[in-house]
N, C-alpha and C positions, 0 to 999 in steps of 0.2 A: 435675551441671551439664554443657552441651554445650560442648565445647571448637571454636572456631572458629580455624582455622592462614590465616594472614594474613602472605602474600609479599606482599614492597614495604614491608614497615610499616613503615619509618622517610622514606618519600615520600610524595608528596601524597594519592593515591587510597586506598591498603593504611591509613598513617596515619591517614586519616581515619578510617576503618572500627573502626583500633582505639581510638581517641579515642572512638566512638560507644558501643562495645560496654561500655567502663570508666566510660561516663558514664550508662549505663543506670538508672534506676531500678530495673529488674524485675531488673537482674542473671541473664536468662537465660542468657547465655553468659559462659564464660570465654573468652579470648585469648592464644592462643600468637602471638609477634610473630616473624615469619622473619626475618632479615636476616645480609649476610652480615660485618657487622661489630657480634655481639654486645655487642663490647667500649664500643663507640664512643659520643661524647657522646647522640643521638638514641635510640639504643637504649635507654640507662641510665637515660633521661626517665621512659621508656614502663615502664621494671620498676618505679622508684621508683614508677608510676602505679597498678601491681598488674597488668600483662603478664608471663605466662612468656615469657621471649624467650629464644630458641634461635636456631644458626646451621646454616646453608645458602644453597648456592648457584642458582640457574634454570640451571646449567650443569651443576652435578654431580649428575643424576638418583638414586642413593644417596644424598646428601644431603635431599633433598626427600624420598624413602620414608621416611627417618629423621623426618624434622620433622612428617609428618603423622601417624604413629604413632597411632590413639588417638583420634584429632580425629574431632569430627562433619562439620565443613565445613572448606572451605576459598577462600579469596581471591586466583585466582590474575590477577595484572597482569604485564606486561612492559614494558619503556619501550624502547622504539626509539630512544628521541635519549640514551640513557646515555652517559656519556664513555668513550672506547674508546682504549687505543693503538695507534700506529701497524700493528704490528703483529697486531693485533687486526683494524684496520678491515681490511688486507691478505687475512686470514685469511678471511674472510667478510663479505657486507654486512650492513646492520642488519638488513634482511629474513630473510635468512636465521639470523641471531642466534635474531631472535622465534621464528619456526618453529622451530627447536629449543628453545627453551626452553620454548616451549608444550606441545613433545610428551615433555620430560621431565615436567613437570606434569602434563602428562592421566595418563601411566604411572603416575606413581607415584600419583595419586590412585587411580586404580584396583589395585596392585597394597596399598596399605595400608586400603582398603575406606571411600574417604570416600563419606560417602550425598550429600551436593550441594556442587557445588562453582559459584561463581558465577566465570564469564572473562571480566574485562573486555576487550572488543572493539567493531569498529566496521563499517562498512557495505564494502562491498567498491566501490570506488566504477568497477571497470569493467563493473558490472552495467549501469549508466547509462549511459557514458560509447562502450562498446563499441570498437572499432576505428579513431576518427574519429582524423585526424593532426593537428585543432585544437587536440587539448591532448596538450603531449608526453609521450611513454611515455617513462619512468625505469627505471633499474636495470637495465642490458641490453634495454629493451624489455618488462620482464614486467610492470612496473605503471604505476599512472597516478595515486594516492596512495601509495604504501609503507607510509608505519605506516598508513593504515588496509585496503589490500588485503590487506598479510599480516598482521597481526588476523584479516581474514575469511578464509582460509584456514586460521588458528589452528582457528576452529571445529568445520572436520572429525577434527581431532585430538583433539578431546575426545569426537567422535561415534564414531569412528572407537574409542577405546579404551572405548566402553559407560560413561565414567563421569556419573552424574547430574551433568545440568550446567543451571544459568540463564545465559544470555545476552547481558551485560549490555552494552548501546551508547550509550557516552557522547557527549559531542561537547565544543564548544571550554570552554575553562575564563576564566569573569570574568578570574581571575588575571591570563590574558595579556595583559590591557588594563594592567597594571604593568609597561611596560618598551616596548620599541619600537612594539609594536604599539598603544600607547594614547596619549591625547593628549600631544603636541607644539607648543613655540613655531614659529613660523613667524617670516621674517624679522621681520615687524611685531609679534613677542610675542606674535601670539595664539593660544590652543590649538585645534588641529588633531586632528582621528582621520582616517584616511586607509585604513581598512580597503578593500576590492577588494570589495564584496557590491551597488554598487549600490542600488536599491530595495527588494534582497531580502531578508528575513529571513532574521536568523541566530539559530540555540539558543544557547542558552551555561546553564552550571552554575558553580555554586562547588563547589569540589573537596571542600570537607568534606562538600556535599550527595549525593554519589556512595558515599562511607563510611555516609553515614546513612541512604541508600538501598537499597546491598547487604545492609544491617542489616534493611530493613524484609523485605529477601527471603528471608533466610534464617529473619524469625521466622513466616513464611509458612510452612514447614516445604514438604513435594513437591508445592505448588503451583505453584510456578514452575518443577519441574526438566522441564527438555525444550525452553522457551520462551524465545522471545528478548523483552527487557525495553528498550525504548527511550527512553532519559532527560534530560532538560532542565528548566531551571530557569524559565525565560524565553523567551520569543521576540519579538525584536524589530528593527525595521530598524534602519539606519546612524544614521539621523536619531531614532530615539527612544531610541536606546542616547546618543547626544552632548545629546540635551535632559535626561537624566537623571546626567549626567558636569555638563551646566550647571547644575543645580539644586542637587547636590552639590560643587559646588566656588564655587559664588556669582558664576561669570563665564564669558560668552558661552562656547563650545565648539565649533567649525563639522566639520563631516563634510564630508571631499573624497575620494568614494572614488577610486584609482583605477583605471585598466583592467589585467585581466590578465596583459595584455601589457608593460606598465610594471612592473608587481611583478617581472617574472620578468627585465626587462633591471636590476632593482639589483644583479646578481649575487652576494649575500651569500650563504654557505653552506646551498644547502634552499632560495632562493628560488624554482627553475621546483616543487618540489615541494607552499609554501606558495601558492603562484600556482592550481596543480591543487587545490589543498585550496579554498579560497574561490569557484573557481569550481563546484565542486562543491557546495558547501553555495548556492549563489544559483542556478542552472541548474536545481537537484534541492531547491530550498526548500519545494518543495508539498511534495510524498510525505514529505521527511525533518523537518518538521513536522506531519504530520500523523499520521506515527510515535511522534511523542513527544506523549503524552496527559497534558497536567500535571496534570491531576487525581487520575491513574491514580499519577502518580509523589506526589502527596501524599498520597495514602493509605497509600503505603508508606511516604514521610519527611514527617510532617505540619510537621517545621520548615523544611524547604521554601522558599529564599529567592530572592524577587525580584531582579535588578537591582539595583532602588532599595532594597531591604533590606540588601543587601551591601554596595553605598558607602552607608549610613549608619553601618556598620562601620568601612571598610577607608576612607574617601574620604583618610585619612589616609595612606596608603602609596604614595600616587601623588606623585611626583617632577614637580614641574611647577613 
């Protein structure tokens, strides 16, 4: 049996993956679970579940040569928004965090002989956006999204070390409609979404659908190595994501987006960069829909959920 090594596994996207992989009927693959706290309640889940879980760090490149040992594939993620101490964030930005942690992973992928490795990554979004001083450069000027420019510069580190690689581009997660970014009482009690997308269509996935999808690509076998994979669950505007929160919840829902420029004066930590993020996906809504082929992505994960499939799940999680 092919063993698949899954960095992040005790987080959203890696976790999912491995959840996919032990729920398998065919039992193609086994799963080694990476994390760097073996010991810990989440890990402990995932062995009791029938995961080899072994530890390593995305920092300490010997570590990751050690953990892919053996393995057929590999899952490598990075989260940019990880909790960092102070002297941590001092040390370096999150940017530059990623980029190293990506290019100890493409190395060691390549130096312990993984045949495909899927990176999850995202679009680089000053392809689009180019030099205009509309939307401001972050991080000394060098980006105009962070986690997802340096993502796309992850890329070449994987190109760059020859190792088989799928390409994998996700985009926003359901999820984040549990918590600030989803409806709200408004003085008068009533619930409010207030996303920044205007008219435009936005993607969104559920995160377990991203594990169940990397799943469908590695059982693809070197079809997919070389090629970038672009994925979503859904696509839908402001006003058909809040008619679908109203029908799941049994009371009105109203959408008020607002303008970009309002996002980025709340000044909450990450706002001019969440501000860059939305207008991004509404600005570039053709192209970055018309990227993501869900039919394409349901052949690979035929459980594959809706929106509305999701809150008939989860509609229970929302705090309102």
């Amino acid at each position: 049996m092919k063993t698949i090594a899954v960095l992040g596994a005790t987080g959203t996207q890696g976790g999912g993956l491995v959840r996919a992989i032990l729920a398998d009927p065919e039992r193609e693959f086994a799963v080694r679970a990476v994390t760097r706290d073996p010991g810990g309640a989440k890990a402990q889940e995932l062995a009791a579940a029938g995961a080899e879980v072994v530890a390593a760090d995305l920092d300490d490149e010997g570590s990751l040569r050690a953990a892919f040992d053996g393995v057929y594939g590999a899952f490598v993620v990075t989260n940019f928004f990880a909790p960092r101490s102070e002297a941590e964030i001092a040390a370096r930005s999150a940017a530059e965090m990623e980029l190293e942690q990506a290019g100890n992973a493409a190395r060691a992928a390549r130096d312990a002989g993984v045949q495909h490795v899927i990176w999850s990554t995202l679009e680089d979004t000053r392809t689009f956006f180019g030099d205009t001083d509309r939307v401001p450069s972050l991080d000394d000027g060098r980006y105009k999204v962070p986690h997802f420019d340096a993502k796309a510069e992850g890329d070449e580190l994987f190109r760059a070390a020859g190792v088989p690689t799928t390409f994998l581009r996700t985009t926003y997660y359901y999820e984040n409609l549990i918590g600030p970014l989803g409806p709200v009482r408004d003085a008068d009690g009533k619930l409010v979404v207030t996303l920044p997308m205007g008219d435009s269509t936005i993607n969104a996935i559920a995160v377990e659908d991203i594990g169940r999808t990397a799943l469908g690509v590695f059982r693809r076998g070197q079809e997919y190595v070389g090629r970038v994979i672009s994925i979503a669950g859904d696509q839908l505007t402001g006003q058909q994501l809040v008619d679908a929160l109203s029908d799941a919840f049994g009371e009105p829902v109203r959408y008020e987006p607002h303008s970009w420029e309002a996002f980025r004066s709340f000044g909450f930590p990450g706002a001019d960069e969440f501000a860059n993020m939305f207008q991004y996906y509404a600005e570039n809504a053709e192209d970055f829909t018309k990227a993501r082929d869900l039919e394409v992505v349901r052949s690979l994960n035929p459980q594959l959920q809706s929106f509305r499939d999701w809150l008939q799940v989860h509609h229970a999680d929302f705090t309102r």
